[in-house]
Backbone as CSV, one residue per row, in Angstrom:
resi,resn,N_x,N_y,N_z,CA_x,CA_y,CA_z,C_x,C_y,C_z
1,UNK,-19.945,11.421,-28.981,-20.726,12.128,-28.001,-20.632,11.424,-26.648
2,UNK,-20.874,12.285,-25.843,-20.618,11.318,-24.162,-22.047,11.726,-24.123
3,UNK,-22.203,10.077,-23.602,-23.958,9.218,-23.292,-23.605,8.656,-21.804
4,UNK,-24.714,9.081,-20.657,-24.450,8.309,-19.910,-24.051,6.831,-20.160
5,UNK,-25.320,6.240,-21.124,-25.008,4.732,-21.510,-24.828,4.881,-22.835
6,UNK,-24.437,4.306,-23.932,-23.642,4.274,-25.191,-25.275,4.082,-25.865
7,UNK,-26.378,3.707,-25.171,-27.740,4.014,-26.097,-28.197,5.022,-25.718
8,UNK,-27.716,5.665,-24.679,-28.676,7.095,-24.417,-28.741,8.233,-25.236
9,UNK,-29.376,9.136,-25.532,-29.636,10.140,-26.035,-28.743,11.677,-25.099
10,UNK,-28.685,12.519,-25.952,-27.992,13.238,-25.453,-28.285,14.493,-25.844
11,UNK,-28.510,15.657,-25.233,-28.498,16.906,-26.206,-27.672,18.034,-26.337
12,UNK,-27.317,18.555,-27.097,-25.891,19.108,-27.774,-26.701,20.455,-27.985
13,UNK,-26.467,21.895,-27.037,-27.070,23.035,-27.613,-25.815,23.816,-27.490
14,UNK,-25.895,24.453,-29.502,-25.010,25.215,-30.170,-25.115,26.631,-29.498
15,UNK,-24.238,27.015,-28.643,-24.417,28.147,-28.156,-23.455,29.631,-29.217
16,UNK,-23.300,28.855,-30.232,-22.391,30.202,-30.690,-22.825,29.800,-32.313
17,UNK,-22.482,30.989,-32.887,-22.401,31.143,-34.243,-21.978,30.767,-35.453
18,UNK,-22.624,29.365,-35.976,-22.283,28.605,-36.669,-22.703,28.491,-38.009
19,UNK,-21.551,28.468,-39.862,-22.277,28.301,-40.695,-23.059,26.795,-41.005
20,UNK,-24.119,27.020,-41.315,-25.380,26.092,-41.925,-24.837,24.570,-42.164
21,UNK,-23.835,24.795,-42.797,-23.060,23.113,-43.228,-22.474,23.073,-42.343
22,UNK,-21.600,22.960,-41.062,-21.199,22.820,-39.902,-21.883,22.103,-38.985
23,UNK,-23.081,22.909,-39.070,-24.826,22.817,-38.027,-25.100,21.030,-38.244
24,UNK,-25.051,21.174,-39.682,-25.824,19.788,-40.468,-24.364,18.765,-40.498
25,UNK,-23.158,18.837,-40.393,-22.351,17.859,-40.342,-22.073,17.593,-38.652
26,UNK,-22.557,18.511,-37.728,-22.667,18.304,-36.326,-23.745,17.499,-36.294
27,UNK,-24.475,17.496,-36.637,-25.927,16.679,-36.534,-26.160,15.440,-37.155
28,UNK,-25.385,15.212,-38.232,-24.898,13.611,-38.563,-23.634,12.956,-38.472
29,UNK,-23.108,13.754,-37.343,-21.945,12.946,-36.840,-22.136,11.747,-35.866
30,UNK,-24.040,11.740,-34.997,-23.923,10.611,-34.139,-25.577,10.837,-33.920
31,UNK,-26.243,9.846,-33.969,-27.647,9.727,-34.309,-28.309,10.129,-32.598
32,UNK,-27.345,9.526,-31.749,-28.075,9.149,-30.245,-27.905,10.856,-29.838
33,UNK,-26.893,12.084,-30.689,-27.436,13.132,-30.248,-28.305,14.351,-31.250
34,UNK,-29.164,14.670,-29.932,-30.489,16.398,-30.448,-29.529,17.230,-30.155
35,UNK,-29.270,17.412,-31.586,-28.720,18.925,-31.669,-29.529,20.066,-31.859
36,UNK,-29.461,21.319,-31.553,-30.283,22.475,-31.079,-29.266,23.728,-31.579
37,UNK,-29.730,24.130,-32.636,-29.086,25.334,-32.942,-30.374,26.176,-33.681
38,UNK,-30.657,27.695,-32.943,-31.608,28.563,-33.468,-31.130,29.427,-33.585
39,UNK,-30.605,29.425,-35.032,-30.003,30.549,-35.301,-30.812,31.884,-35.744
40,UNK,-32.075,32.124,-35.224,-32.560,33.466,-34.972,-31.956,33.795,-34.000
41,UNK,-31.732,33.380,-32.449,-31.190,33.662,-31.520,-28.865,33.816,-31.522
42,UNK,-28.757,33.487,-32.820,-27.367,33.516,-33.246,-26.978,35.579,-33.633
43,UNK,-25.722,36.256,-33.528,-25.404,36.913,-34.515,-25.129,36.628,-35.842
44,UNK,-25.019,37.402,-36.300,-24.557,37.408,-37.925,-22.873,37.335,-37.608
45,UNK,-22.572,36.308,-38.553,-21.142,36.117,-38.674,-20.388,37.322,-39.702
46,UNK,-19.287,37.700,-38.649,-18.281,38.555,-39.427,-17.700,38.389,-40.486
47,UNK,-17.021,37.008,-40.379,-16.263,36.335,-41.530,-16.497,34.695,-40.824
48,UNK,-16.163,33.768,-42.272,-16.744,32.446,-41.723,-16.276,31.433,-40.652
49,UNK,-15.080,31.737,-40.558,-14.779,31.276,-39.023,-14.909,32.059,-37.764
50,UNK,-15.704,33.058,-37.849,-16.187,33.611,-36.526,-17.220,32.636,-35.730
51,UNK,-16.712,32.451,-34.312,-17.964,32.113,-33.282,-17.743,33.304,-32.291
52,UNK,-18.082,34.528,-32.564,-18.898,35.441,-31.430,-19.794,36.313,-32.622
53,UNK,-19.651,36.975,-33.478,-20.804,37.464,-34.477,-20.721,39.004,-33.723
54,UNK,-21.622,39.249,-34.587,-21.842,40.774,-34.637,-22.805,40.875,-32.943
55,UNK,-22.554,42.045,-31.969,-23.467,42.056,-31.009,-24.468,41.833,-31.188
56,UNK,-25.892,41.690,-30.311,-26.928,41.199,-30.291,-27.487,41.394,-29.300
57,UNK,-28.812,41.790,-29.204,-29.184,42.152,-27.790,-31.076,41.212,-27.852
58,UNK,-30.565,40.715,-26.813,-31.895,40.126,-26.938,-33.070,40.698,-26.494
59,UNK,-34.198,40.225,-27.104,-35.702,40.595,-26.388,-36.102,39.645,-25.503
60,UNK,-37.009,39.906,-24.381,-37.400,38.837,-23.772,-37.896,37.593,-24.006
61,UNK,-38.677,37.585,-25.536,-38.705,36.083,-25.699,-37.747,35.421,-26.107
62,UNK,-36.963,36.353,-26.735,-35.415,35.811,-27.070,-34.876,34.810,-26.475
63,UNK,-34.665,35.548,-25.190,-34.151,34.905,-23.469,-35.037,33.689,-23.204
64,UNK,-36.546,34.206,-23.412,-37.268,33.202,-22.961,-36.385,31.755,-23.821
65,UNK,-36.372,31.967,-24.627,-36.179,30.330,-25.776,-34.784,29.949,-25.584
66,UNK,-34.168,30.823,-25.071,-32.371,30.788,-24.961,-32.481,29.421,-23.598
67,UNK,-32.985,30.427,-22.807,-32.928,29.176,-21.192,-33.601,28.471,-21.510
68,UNK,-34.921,28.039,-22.144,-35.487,26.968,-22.329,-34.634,25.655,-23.082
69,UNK,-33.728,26.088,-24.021,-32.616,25.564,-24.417,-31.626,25.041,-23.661
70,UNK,-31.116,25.580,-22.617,-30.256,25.745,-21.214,-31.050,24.428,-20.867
71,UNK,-32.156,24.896,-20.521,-32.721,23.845,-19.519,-32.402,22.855,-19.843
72,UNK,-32.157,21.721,-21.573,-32.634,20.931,-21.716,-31.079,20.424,-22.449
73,UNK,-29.789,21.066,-22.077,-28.431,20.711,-22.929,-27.838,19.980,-21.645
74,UNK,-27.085,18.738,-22.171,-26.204,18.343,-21.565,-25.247,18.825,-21.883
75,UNK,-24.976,18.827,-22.757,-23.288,19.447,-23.576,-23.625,20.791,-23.760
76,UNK,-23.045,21.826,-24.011,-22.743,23.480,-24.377,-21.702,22.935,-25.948
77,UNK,-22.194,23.792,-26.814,-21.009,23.378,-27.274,-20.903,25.580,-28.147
78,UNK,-19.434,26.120,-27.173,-19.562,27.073,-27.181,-19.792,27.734,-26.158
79,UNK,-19.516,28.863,-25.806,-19.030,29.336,-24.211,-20.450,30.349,-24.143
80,UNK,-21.165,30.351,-22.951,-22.055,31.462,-22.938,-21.446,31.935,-22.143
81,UNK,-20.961,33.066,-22.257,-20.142,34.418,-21.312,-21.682,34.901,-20.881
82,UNK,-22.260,35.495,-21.304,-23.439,36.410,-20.539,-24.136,35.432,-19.373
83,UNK,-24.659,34.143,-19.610,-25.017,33.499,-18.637,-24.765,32.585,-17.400
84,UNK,-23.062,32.801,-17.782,-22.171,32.086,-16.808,-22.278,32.241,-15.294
85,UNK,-22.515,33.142,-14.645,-22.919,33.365,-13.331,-23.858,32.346,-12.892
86,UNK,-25.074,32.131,-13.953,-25.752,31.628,-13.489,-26.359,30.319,-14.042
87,UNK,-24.838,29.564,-14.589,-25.228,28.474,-15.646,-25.504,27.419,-14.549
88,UNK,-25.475,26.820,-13.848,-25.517,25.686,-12.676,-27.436,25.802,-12.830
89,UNK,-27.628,26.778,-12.761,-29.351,27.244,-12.334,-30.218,26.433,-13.574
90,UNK,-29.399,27.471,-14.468,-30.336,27.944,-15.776,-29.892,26.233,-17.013
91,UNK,-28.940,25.927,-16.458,-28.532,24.381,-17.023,-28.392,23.175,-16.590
92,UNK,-29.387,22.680,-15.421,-29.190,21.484,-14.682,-28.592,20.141,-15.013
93,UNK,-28.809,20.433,-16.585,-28.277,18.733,-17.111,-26.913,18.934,-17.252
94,UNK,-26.511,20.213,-17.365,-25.112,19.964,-18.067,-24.137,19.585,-17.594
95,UNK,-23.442,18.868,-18.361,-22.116,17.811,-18.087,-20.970,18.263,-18.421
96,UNK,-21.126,18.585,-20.037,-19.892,19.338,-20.554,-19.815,20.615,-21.410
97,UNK,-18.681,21.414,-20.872,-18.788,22.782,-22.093,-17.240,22.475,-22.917
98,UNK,-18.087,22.716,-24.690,-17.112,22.372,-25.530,-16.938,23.764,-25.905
99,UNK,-15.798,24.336,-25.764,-15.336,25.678,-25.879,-14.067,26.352,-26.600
């Protein structure tokens, strides 16, 4: 994981559609990072290597919890196409998109 300092903490939000054992071997790959994956806010996967899923349309609290997420990722890991216009805003920490 990239840490400003090699003790810092870091947070890693799963922006795409991931199965369950993936989620949990991302999350004990390195202790210093919060990983963030809500997969209510995920589609349903097509087949198991899909990361875009079945469409999805969100409700407003949906959104609400999506950017609150934004707010708080250094890393993306996974491309948000819908919020890209306005990822600089809606993602101040972020450093890197893993895509």
């Amino acid at each position: 994981m990239v840490a400003k300092r090699m003790n810092e903490r870091v947070t890693v939000f799963i922006v795409a559609p991931f199965p369950t054992d993936c989620v949990e071997r991302i999350k004990a790959a390195d202790p210093r990072a919060d990983i963030i994956y809500d997969d209510t806010l995920m589609p349903k996967l097509r087949y198991p290597a899909d990361r875009v899923g079945h469409p999805l349309t969100f409700t407003a609290e949906m959104e609400e919890k999506w950017r609150g997420y934004l707010a708080r990722a250094d890393i993306l890991l996974g491309f948000d196409r819908p919020r890209l216009t306005h990822l600089t805003e809606l993602a101040p920490r972020l450093r890197w998109i893993q895509a």
